[in-house]
C-alpha positions in Angstrom: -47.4 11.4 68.1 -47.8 9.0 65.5 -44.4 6.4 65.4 -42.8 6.4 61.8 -43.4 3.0 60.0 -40.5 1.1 58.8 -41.0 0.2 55.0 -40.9 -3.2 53.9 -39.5 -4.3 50.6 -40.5 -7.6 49.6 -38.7 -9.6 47.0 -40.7 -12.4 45.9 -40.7 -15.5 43.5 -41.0 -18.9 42.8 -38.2 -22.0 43.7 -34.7 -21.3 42.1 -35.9 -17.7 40.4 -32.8 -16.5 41.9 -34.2 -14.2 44.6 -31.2 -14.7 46.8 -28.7 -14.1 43.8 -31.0 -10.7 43.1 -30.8 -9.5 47.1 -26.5 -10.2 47.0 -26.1 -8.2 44.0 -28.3 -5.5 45.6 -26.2 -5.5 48.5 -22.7 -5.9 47.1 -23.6 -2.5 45.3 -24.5 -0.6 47.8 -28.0 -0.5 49.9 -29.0 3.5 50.8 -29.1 3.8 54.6 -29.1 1.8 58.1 -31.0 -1.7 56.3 -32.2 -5.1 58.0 -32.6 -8.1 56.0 -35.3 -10.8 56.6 -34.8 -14.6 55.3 -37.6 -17.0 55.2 -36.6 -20.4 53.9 -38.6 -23.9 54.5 -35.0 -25.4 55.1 -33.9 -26.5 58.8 -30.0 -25.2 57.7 -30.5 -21.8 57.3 -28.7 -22.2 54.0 -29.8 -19.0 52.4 -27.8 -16.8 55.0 -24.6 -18.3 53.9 -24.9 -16.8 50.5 -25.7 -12.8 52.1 -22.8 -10.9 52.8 -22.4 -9.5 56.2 -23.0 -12.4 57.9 -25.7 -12.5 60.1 -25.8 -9.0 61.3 -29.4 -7.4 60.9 -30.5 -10.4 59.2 -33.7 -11.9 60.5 -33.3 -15.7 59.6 -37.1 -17.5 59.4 -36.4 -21.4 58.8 -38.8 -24.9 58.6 -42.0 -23.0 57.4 -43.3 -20.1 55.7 -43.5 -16.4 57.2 -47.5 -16.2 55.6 -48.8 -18.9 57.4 -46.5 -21.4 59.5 -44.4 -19.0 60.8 -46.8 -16.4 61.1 -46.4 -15.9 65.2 -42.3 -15.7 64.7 -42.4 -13.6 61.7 -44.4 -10.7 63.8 -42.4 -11.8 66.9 -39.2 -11.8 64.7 -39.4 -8.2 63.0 -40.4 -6.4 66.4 -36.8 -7.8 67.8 -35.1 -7.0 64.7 -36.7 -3.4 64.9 -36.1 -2.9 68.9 -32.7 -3.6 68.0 -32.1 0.1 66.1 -33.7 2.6 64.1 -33.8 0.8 60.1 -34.3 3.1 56.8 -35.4 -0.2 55.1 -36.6 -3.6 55.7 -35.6 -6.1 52.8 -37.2 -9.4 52.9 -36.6 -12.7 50.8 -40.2 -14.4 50.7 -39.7 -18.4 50.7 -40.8 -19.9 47.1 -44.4 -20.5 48.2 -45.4 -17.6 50.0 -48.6 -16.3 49.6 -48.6 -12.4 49.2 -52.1 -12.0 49.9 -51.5 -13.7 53.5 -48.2 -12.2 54.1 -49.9 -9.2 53.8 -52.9 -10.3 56.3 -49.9 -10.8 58.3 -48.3 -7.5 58.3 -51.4 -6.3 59.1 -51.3 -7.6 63.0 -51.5 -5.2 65.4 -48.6 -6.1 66.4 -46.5 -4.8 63.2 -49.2 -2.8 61.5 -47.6 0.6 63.4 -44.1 -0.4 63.1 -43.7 -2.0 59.3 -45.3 -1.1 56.2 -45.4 -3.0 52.8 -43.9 -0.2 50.5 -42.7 -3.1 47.4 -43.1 -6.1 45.9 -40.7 -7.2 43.3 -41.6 -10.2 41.9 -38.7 -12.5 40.8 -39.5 -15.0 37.6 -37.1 -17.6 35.6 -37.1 -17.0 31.8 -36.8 -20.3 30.6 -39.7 -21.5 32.8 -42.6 -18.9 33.9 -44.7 -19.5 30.9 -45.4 -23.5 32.3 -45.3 -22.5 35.9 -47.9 -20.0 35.2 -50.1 -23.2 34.0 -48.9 -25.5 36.6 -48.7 -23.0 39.7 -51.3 -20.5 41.3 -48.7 -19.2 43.6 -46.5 -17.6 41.0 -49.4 -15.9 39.3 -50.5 -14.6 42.6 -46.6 -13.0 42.8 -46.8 -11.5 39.8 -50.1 -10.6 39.9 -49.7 -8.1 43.1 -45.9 -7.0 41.9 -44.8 -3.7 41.8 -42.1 -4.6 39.8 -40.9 -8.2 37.3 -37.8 -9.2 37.1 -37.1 -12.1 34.2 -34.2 -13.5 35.9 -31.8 -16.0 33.8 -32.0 -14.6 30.7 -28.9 -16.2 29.5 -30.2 -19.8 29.8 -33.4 -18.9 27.8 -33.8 -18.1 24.0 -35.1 -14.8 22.7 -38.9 -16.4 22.0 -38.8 -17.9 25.7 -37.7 -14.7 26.8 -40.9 -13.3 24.9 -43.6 -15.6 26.0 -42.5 -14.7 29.8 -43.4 -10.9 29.0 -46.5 -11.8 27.1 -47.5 -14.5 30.3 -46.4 -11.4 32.8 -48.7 -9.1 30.7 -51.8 -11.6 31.1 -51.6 -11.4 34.9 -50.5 -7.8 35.6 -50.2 -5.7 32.1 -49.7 -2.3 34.0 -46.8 -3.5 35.9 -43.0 -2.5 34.9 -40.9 -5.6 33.7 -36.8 -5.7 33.6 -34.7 -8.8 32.0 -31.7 -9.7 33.0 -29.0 -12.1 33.7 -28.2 -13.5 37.7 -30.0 -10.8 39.3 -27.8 -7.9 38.4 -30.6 -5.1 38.7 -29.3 -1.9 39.9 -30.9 0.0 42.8 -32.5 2.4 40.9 -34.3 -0.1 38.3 -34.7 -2.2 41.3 -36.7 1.0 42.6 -38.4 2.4 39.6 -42.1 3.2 40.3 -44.6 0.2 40.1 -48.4 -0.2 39.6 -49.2 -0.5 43.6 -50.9 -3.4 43.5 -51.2 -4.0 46.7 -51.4 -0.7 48.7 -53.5 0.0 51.3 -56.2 0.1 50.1 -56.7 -2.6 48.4 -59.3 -4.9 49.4 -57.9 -8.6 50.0 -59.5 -11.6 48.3 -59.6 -15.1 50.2 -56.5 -17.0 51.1 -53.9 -17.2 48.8 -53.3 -20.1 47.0 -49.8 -21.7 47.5 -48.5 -25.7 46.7 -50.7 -27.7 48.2 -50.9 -28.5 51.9 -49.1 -31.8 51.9 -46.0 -30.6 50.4 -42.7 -32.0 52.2 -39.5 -30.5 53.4 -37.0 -32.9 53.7 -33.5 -34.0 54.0 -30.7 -35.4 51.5 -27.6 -36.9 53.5 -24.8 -37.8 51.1 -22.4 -40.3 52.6 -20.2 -40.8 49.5 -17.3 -38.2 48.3 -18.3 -37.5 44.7 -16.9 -35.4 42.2 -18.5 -32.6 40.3 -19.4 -35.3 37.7 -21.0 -37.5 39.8 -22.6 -34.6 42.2 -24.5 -34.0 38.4 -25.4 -37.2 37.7 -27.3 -37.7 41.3 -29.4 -34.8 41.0 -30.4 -35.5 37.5 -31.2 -39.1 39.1 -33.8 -38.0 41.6 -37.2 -38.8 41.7 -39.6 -35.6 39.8 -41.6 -35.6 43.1 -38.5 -33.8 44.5 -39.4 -30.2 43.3 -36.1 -28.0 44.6 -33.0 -29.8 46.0 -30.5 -26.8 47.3 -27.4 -27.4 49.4 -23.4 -27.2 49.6 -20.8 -30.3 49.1 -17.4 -30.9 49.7 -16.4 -32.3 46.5 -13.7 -34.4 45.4 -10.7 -32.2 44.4 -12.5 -29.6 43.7 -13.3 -27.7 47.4 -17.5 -26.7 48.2 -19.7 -26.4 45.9 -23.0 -25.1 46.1 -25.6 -27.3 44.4 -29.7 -26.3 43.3 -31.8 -28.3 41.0 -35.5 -27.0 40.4 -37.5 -28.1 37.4 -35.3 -29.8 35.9 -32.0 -26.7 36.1 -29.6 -28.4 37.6 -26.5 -25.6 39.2 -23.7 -26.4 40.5 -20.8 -23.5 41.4 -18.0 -23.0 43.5 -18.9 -21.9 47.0 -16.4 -19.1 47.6 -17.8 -18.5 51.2 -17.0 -20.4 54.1 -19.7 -23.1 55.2 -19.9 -24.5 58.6 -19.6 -28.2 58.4 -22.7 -29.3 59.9 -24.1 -27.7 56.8 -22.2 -29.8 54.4 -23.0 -32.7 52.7 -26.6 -32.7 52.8 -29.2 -31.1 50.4 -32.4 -29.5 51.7 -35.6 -30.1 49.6 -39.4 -29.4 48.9 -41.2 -32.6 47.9 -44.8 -33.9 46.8 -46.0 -36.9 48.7 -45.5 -39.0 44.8 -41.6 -39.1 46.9 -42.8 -42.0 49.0 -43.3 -43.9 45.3 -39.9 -43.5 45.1 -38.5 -44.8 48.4 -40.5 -47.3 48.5 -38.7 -48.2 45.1 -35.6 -48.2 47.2 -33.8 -45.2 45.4 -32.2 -44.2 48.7 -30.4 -48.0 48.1 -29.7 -47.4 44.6 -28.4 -43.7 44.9 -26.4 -44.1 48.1 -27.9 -41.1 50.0 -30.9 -41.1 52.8 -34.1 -38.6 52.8 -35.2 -37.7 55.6 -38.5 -36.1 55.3 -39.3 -33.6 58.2 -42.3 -32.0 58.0 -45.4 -30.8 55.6 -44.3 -26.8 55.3 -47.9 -25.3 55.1 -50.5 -26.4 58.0 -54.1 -26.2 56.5 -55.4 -24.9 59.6 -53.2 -21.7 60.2 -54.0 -20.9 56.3 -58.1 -20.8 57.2 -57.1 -18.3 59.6 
């Protein structure tokens, strides 16, 4: 007897698309069936799980690396607990920024998970205002999009009408037979969120070579905040940091004004009320992807001038594990 395959639906997309703001809406509106939900964030704080309703149950939390290549051995090790833990209609996972769908997929296909899980989706989750340049800049989001079953242009309201055009006509130069939806933080209803897609990646599809993600001396690191700023002066540090700092994510208790959650990436600075609770070890300090240029910068002594202290922690993709 052949055991039933679990399908995977995997929502994919660059730094600050809004993938997590997508998955919430999804699951505030209602999910079909018994689902499990898998994380994967380079962060050490698990910050992403604070933002999915639920709380942590059936929530598979993969932290300090990438599920394609880093975290390869506990991703496969991760989804057979998750699924020995009950019978699931639907996997939903949250790819980190820089995952690689063409390894992912390699490592789906492990022995170990190619009877139990099967890649049924991608969605593929770009920002209006800013595809177009990443598309030039990035060969990780044109991979995304490239093997998507579905686009969504995410942030609409922040983008004008011909932005909004030159991410369709950039989406249709990588992947012109895939479906495309526009809207504004995500909200994409289960339905659209499900309408049929140009199965990119099925199968049988023969894979090319290693995917081709930021480059292997990117850096995760750490922001500590030691000062109690306001929501003025929370804005005016992140627009302060060094370029070479390429997504800066994290919650703050702010002066008069309770948590807020704050994201920066390319230049986008958010910053929100945090209506869920936070535990405090995970206040007050910013997780971030870096280029090795940040070293320029603390070696300038920014850390002095912008009263704060990075704490760089490790290079998220290993070369070695990608050859594999």
């Amino acid at each position: 007897m052949v055991s039933k395959r679990t399908p995977l639906i995997l929502v994919s997309g660059f730094l600050g698309s809004g993938k997590t703001t997508l998955l919430n809406y999804l699951l505030r509106n209602g999910l079909p069936g018994h689902i499990g939900i898998i994380l994967n964030d380079f962060g050490r704080a698990d910050l992403d799980t604070l933002l999915v309703p639920g709380g942590a149950a059936n929530v598979l939390q993969l932290s300090e690396g990438c599920a394609c290549c880093t975290l390869a051995t506990g991703f496969a090790g991760g989804i057979g607990k998750l699924l020995d833990s009950g019978e699931f209609d639907c996997l939903y996972m949250e790819a980190s920024g820089t995952t690689s769908i063409v390894n992912l997929r390699r490592t789906l296909e492990w022995p170990t998970l190619a009877g139990r899980v099967k890649l049924e989706r991608i969605v593929a989750v770009v920002e209006a205002s800013r595809f177009p340049a990443y598309h030039r800049q990035l060969a990780i989001v044109n991979e995304q999009v490239q093997y998507a079953d579905l686009v969504i242009i995410n942030r609409c309201d922040l983008a004008s009408p011909d932005q909004i055009q030159a991410t369709r006509e950039t989406i249709a130069e990588i992947n012109s037979a895939v479906p495309v939806l526009a809207t504004v933080e995500g909200r994409v209803g289960y339905e659209e969120f499900m309408e049929p897609g140009s199965a990119a990646l099925d199968s049988g599809t023969s894979l090319p070579g290693p995917g081709i993600a930021l480059p292997d001396d990117t850096l995760s690191c750490r922001i500590h905040l030691f000062t109690h700023m306001n929501r003025t002066e929370l804005d005016t540090l992140l627009r302060a940091l060094p370029d070479s700092l390429l997504r800066v994510k994290g919650f703050v208790k702010a002066a008069g004004e309770g948590i807020l959650r704050l994201e920066r990436v390319a230049g986008h600075i958010t910053i929100e009320p945090c209506r869920r609770a936070v535990p405090a070890d995970k206040l007050n300090m910013l997780e971030a992807l870096a280029t090795p240029a940040l070293g320029e910068a603390l070696d300038r002594g920014i850390e002095d001038r912008l009263g704060i202290r990075i704490q760089i922690d490790h290079a998220p993709h290993d070369p070695a594990s990608l050859r594999e």
